[in-house]
N, C-alpha and C positions, 0 to 999 in steps of 0.2 A: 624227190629228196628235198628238203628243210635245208636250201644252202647256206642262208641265214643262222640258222643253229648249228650247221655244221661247221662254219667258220668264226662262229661268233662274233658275228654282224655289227657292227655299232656307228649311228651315223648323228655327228654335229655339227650346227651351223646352218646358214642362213637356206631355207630349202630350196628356194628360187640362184639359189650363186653358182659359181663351175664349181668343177668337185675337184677335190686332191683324195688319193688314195695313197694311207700309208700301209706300208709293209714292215714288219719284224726280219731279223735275223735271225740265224741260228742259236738255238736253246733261248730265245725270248718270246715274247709277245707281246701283241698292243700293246700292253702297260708300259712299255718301255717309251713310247709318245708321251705321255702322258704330259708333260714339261712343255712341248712343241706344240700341242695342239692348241690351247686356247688362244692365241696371238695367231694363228691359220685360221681359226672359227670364226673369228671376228669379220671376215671376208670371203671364205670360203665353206663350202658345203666339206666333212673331211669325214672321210670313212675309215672307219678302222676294223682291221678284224685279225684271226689266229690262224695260221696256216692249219690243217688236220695234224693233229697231233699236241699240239703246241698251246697254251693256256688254258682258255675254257672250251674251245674246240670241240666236238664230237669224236671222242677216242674213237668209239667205233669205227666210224668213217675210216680209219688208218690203214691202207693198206700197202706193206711192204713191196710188193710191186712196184705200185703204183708210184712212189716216193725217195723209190731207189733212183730218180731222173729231175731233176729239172723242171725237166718237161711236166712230172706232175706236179708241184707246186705252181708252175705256170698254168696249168688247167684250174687249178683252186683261185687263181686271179682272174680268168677270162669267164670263168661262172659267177663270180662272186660278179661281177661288170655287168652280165648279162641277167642277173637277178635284179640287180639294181635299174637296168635299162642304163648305166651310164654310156655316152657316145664323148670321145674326144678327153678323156679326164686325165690329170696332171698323175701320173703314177713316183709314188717317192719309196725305193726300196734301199734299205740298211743292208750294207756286207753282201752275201751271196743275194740278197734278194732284188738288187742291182739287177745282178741277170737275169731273175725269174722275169724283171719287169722287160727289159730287153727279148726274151725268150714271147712274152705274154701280149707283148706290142706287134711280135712279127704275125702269131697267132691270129688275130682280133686288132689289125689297124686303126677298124671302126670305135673302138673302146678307150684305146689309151691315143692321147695326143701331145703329149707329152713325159720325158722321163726325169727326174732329179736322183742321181745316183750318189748315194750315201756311204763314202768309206770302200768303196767297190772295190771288186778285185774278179777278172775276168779267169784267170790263172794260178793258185795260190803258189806253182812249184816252176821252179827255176829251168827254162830251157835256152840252152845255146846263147843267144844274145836279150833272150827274155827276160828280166827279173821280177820273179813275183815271190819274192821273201822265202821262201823255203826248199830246201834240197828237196828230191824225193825221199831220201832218207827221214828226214826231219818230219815229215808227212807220216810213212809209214809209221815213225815211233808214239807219234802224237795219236794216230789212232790206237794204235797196241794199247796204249796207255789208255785210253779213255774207255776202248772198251774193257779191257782185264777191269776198273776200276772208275766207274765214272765219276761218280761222289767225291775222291779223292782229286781224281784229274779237277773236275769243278772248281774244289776249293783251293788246287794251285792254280789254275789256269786264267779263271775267269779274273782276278787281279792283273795280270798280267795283260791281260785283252783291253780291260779299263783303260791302265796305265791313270795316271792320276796317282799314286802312292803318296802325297798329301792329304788325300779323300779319301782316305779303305772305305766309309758308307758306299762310297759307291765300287767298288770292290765287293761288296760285301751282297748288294744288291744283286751284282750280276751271277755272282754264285749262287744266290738265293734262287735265282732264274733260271739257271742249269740244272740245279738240283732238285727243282718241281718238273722237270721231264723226266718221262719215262726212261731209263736207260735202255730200254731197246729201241726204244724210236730213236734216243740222241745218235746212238750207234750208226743207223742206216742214212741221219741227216746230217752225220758230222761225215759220212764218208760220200753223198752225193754232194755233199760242200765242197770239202777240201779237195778231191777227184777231178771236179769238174776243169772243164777247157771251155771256155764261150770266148775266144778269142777273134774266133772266125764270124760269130754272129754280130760282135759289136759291128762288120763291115755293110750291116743291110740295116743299120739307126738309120732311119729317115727323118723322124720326129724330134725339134728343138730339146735339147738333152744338159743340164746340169751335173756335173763331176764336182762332186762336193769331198773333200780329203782333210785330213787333221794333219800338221804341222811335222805330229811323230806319231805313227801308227804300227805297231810292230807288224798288224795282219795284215794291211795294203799299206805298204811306203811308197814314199811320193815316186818313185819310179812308176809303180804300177800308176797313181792318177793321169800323170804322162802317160803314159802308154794309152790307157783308155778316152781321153781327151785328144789324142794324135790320132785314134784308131775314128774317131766319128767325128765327119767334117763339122755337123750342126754343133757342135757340144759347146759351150764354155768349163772350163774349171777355174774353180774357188777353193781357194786353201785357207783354211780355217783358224784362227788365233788358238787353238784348241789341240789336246795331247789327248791319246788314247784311241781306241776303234769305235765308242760309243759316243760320238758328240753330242746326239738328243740330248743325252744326259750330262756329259758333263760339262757342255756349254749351251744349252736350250736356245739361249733368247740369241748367239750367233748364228743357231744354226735354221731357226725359226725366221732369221732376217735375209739370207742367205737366199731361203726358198722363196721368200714373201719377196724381194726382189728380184727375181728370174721368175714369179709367176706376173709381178707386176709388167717386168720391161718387156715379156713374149706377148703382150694383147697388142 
């Protein structure tokens, strides 16, 4: 298998430097970097690519299985490593993909040696003394909805997720982003998203680890960064001048300084 064209490969920056690997969220892809990367290329070797499913990807590849876990998104990072031969590389993942990296480091120690978590959220749904932004309730409805109607869900949703309502462009982007996925794949990735518990994995981080959080984030609020910064001895957290779930984008060059200092001060 072509895991380069199955993930849609793309690699910038100096070829001899350590490498940073970014990772997309849910209903995004690489393009969503795009702001971040050059100020990262300038020192760093930075790979970017699309989960199955997700951008220019190999739809084929897609398999409902395989996608309904975590776990296979983390198999799409520990090949994509192992295509490349990367050993020790800086893994930076947005929203759920936070965990894939956490999931993809336990996998393959040899690959990743570092994590910078973007906006993470180990738990999206509220237990006992936990708070991770959402009842189960609120969970169940947000799926019903998305799937009865994704298009729609998109175009109220993804606003929302921004947050930034001075900026609808970028509002407007990130529904643009939702709404070039398949709705059958968003279906199976919005419910192994918002599903997911990786509360128990953050306890085996061994690797120097970045918690990077926005100020006001309706999908991970600053509870959850605490929680995930408390849950991993190694980690620092940084809290971001920046409103919304998408900081790449709506504050690029903090978030790009953010990283470029936690990959400078860990040599």
């Amino acid at each position: 298998m072509d895991i380069r064209r199955r993930n849609n490969v793309t690699v910038t920056g100096p070829a001899d430097a350590p490498v940073v690997v970014l990772a997309h969220g849910f209903g995004c892809d690489q393009n969503m970097w795009r702001l971040t990367v050059p100020p990262l290329a300038e020192r760093y070797r930075v790979v970017l690519f699309d989960y199955v499913g997700s951008g220019g990807s190999d739809l084929s590849s897609w398999s409902e299985e395989r996608y309904s876990s975590l776990d296979g998104y983390a198999r799409d990072v520990v090949e994509v490593c192992e295509e490349l031969n990367l050993e020790q590389a800086v893994f930076v993942g947005h929203s759920v993909s936070a965990m894939v990296g956490v999931l993809a480091a336990q996998a393959a120690p040899e690959r990743i040696g570092a994590l910078v978590m973007v906006a993470p959220s180990p738990c999206y749904i509220d237990d006992d003394a936990y708070r991770g932004g959402f009842t189960a309730e609120d969970i169940d409805e947000l799926l019903a909805s998305l799937e009865s109607n994704y298009l729609g869900w998109s175009s109220t949703m993804a606003p929302v997720i921004m947050g930034n309502p001075d900026r609808p462009e970028l509002g407007q982007e990130l529904t643009n982003s939702f709404c070039a996925t398949d709705p059958d794949i968003a279906r199976v990735f919005a419910r192994t998203t918002f599903l997911s518990d990786c509360r128990d994995d953050l306890k085996g981080v061994a690797v120097p680890t970045l918690v990077l959080e926005c100020s006001q984030d309706v999908i991970a609020p600053r509870e959850v960064g605490a929680y995930v910064h408390a849950a991993i001895p190694s980690s620092r957290l940084v809290t971001l001048d920046a409103t919304g779930h998408c900081p790449q984008l709506s504050a690029p060059e903090a978030t790009a300084e953010a990283i470029l200092d936690f990959l400078e001060t860990r040599k």
